[in-house]
FILO-778887 format. One record per residue (C-alpha): residue number from 1; residue in three letters; x, y, z. Coordinates in steps of 0.2 Angstrom, whole numbers, plus 5000, padded with zeros to 4 digits. Example, Ala and Ser with C-alpha at 12.3 -4.5 7.8 and 13.67 -1.06 7.14 Angstrom:
# FILO-778887
   num   residu      x      y      z
     1      ala   5062   4978   5039
     2      ser   5068   4995   5036
***
This chain:
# FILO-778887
   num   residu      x      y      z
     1      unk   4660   4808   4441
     2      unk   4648   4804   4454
     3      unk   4631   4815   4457
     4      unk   4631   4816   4474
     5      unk   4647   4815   4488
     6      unk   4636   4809   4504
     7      unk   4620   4802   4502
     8      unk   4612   4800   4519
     9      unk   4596   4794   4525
    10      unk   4591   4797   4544
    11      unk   4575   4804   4555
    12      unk   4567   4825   4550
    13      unk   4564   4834   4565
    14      unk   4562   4849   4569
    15      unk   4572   4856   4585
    16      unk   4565   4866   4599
    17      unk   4580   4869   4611
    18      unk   4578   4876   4630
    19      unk   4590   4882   4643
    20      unk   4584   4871   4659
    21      unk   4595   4865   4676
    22      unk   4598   4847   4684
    23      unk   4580   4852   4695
    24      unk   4569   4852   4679
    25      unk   4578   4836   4674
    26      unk   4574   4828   4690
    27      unk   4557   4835   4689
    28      unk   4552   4829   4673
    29      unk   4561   4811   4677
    30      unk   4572   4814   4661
    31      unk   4589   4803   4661
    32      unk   4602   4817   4660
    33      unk   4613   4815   4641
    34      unk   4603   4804   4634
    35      unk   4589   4805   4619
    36      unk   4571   4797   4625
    37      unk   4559   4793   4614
    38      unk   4541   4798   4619
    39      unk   4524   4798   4615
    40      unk   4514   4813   4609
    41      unk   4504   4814   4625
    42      unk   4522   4815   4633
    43      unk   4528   4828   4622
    44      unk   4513   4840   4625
    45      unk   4517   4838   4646
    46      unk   4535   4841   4644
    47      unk   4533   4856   4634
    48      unk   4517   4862   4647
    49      unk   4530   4859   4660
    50      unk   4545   4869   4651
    51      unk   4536   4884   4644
    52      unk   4525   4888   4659
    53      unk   4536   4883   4674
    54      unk   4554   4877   4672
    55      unk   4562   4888   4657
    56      unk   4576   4897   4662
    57      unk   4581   4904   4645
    58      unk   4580   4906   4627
    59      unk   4569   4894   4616
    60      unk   4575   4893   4597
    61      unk   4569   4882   4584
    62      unk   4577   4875   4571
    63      unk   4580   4859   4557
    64      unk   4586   4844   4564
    65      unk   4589   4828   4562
    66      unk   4605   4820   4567
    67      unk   4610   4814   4549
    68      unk   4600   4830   4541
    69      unk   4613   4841   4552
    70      unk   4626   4830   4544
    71      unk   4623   4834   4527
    72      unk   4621   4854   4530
    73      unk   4638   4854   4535
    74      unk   4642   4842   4523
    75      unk   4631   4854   4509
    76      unk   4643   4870   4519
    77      unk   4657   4864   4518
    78      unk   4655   4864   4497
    79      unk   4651   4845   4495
    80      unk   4633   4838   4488
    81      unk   4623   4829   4500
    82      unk   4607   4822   4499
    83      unk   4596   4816   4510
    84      unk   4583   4802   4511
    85      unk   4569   4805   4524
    86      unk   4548   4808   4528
    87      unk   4540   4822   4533
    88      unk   4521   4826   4533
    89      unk   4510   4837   4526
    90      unk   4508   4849   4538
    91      unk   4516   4867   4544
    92      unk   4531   4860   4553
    93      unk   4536   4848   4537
    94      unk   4535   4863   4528
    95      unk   4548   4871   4539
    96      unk   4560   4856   4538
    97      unk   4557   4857   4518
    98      unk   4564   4874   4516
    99      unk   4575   4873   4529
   100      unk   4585   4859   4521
   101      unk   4583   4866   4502
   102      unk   4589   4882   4509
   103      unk   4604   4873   4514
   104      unk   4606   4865   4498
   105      unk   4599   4849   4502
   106      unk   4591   4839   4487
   107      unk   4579   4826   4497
   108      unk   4565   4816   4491
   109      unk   4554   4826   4498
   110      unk   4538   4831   4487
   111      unk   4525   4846   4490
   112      unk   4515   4827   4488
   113      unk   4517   4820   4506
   114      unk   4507   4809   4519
   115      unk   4495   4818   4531
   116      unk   4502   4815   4551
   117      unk   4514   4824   4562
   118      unk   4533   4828   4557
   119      unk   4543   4821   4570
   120      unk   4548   4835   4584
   121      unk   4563   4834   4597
   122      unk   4566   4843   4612
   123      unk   4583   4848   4616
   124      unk   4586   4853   4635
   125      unk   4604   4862   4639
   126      unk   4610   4861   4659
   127      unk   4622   4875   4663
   128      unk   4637   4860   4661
   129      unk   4634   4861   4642
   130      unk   4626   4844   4643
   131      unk   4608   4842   4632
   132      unk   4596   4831   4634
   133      unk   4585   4826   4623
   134      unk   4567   4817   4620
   135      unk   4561   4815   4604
   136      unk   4542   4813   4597
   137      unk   4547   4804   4581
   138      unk   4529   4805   4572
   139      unk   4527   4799   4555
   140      unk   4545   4798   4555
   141      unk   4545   4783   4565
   142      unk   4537   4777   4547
   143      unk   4550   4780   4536
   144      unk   4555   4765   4524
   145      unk   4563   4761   4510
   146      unk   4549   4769   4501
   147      unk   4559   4786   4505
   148      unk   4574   4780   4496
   149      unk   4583   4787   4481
   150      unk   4593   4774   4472
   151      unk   4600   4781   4460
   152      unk   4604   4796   4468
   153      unk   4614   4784   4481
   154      unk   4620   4774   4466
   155      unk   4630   4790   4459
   156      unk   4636   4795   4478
   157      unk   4654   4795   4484
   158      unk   4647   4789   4502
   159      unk   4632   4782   4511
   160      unk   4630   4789   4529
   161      unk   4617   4782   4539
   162      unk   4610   4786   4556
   163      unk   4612   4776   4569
   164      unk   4594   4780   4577
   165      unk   4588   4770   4564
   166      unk   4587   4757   4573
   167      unk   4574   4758   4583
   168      unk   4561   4760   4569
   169      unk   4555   4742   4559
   170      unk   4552   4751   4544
   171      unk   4566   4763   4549
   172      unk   4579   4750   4549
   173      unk   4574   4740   4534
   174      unk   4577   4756   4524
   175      unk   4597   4756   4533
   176      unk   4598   4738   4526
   177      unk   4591   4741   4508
   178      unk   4603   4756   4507
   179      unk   4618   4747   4514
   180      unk   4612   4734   4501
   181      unk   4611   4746   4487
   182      unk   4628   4755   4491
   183      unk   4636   4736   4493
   184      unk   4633   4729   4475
   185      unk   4636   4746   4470
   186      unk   4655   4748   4476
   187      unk   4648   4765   4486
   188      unk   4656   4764   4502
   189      unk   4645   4763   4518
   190      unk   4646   4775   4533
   191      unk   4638   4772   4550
   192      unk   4633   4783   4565
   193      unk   4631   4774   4582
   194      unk   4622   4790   4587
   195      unk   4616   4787   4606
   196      unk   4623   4777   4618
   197      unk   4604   4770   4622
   198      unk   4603   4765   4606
   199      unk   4616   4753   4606
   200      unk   4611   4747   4625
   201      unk   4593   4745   4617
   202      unk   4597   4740   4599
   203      unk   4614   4733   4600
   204      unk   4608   4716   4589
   205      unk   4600   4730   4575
   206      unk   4622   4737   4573
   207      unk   4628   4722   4573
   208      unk   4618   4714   4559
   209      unk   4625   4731   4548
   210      unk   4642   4729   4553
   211      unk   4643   4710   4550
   212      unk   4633   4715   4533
   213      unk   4649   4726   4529
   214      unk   4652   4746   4536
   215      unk   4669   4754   4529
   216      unk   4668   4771   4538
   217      unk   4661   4770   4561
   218      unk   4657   4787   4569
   219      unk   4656   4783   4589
   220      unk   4661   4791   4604
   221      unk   4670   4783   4616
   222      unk   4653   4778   4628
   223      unk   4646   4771   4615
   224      unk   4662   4761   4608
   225      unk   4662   4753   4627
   226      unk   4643   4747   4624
   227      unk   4647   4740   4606
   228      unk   4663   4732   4612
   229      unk   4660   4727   4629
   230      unk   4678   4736   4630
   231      unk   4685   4749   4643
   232      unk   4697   4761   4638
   233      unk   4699   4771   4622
   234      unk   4716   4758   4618
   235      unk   4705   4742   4621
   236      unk   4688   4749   4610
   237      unk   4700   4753   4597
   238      unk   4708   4735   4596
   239      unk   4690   4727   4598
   240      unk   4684   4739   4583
   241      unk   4699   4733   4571
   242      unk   4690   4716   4572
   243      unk   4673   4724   4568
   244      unk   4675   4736   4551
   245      unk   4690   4742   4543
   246      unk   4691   4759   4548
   247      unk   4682   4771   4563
   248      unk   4683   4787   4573
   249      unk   4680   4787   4591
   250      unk   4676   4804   4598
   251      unk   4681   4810   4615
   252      unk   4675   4827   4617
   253      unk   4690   4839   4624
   254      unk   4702   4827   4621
   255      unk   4698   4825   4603
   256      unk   4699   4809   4594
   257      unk   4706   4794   4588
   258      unk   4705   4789   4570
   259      unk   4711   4771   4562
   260      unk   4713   4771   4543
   261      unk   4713   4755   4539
   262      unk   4733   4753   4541
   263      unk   4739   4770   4555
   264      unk   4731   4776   4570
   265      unk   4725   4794   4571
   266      unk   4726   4808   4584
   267      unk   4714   4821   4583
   268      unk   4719   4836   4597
   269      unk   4705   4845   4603
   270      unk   4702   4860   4600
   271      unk   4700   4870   4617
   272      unk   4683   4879   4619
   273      unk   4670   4885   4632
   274      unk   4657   4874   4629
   275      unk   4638   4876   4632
   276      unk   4629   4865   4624
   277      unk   4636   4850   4613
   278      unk   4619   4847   4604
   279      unk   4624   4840   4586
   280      unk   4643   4842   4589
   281      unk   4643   4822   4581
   282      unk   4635   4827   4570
   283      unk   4645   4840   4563
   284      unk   4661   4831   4568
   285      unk   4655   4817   4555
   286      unk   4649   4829   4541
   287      unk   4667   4838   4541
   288      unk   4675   4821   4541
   289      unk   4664   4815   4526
   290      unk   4669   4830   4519
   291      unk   4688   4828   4517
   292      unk   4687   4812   4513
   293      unk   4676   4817   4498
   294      unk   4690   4832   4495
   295      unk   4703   4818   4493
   296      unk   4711   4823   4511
   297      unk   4718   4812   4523
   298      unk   4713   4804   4539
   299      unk   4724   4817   4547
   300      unk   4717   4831   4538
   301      unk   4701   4825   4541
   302      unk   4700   4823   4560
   303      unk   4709   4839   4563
   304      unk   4697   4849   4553
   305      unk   4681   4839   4561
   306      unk   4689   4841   4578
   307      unk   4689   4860   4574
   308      unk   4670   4863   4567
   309      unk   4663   4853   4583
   310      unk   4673   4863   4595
   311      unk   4665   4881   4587
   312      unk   4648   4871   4587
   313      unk   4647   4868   4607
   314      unk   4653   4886   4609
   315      unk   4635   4892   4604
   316      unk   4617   4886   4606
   317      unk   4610   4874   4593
   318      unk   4617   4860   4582
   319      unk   4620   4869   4567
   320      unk   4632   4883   4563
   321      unk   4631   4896   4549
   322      unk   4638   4901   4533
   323      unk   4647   4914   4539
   324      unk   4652   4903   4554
   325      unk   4658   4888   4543
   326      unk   4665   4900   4530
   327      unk   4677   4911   4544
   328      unk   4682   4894   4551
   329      unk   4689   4888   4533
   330      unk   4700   4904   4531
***
């Protein structure tokens, strides 16, 4: 019996969200829905500008991390996760600590760790529910394959990796020596595309892991287009046959579409008033691993995932809560 059911490695950051509109965005020259990474110096003025001028609500902090949000849910829903990743020594990687071991986490993460900055993104919400985000990766932008955990991955019934990897050196070595490690070890490798200007800016980076071998694709259907150079959700998903053996391309309220391997998948979303869809991958990709784990279905799988991102974009943040994720199983 395996030790662990999803063993992922990804970025630690901690999450400060804001309530902003399209003016701010223009203001701060910010790409609406799409993750910028920045410099600290950048960082610091974008935060001047939010807290002093341009706020026009609520400012909550919290974990994050696209993968470390996947394997909460993953931890919630009553699977065991760990999670490979590098935070500093300092008062915000203390907060990402205890935030994940408060969530049942094991990481490799030591009271030992490297002097620098933990990484830090900033999550803007406009009124349409969309989020921008820019992202100060600090010593994050340094994790390698130092951070990883082999055995634990070794003994895991799934290796999830984060897509946003690939825009760090050291970052995407460690993917490559986990994918490596989960290969010769018959664990089944799982891969996020994550951001659709990650695969514009890194699209070589994915496809050296796909042609490496990827069992399990989480995409929506932007960033299926960029992968595929394909259109329509009919044409991504022929294209993606040819490029691992099963996928799940997300399409916000209109659910998702699932292959197998063999069938094709419907998911219906699930209708919800939406107002911020931070994380909702995420969590879609966390309750997915989940079932699988379980020993459900495809089906069972992409109705159940389609379910817990719909509740998540009904609130603010990119994680939901015990209670939350306990009312939604009943």
């Amino acid at each position: 019996m395996n030790q662990y059911d999803v063993y992922g490695i990804g970025n630690a950051l901690v999450d400060t969200e804001y309530e902003v509109d399209d003016t701010f965005l223009d203001h701060a020259k910010l790409p609406k829905g799409i993750m910028t990474l920045i410099e600290e110096e950048d960082r610091k003025r974008i935060t001047r500008l939010l807290e002093q001028e341009y706020t026009q609500g609520a400012v909550k902090q919290s974990g994050g991390g696209s993968a470390a949000n996947t394997m909460v849910i993953v931890s919630q829903l009553g699977s065991q996760a760990f999670y490979s990743c590098k935070v500093a020594a300092d008062s915000t990687g203390d907060f990402f600590v205890k935030d994940l071991s408060d969530a049942g986490v094991d990481t490799n993460l030591s009271d030992d760790r490297e002097q620098g900055a933990t990484g830090q993104c900033i999550a803007m919400v406009t009124p349409d529910a969309e989020r921008t985000m820019t992202t100060c990766l600090g010593i994050t932008n340094f994790l390698s394959p130092r951070e990883l955990n082999p055995q634990a991955l070794k003994t895991s019934s799934y290796l999830y990796i984060e897509g946003y990897l690939v825009s760090s050196s050291t970052g995407f070595q460690a993917a490559v020596e986990a994918q490596e490690i989960a290969l010769t070890s018959g664990v089944p490798v799982s891969l996020t595309l994550s951001d659709p200007a990650m695969v514009e800016n890194f699209k070589s980076n994915y496809d050296q892991l796909l042609n490496k071998g990827v069992d399990l694709l989480f995409c929506n259907h932007d960033e299926a287009r960029l992968l595929t150079g394909a259109d329509s959700v009919e044409d991504c998903v022929t294209a993606l046959k040819e490029i691992c053996k099963t996928f799940i391309i997300t399409c916000g309220k209109d659910g998702s579409v699932a292959f197998d391997g063999q069938d094709l998948v419907t998911g219906t979303g699930v209708p919800a008033k939406a107002v911020d869809t931070t994380g909702a991958g995420d969590i879609f990709a966390g309750a997915f691993l989940h079932c699988l784990c379980q020993g459900l279905g495809f089906s069972e799988a992409n109705q159940l995932a389609n379910k817990f991102a719909a509740k998540l974009v009904t609130r603010f943040g990119a994680r939901l809560t015990q209670e939350e994720v306990e009312a939604l199983l009943k």
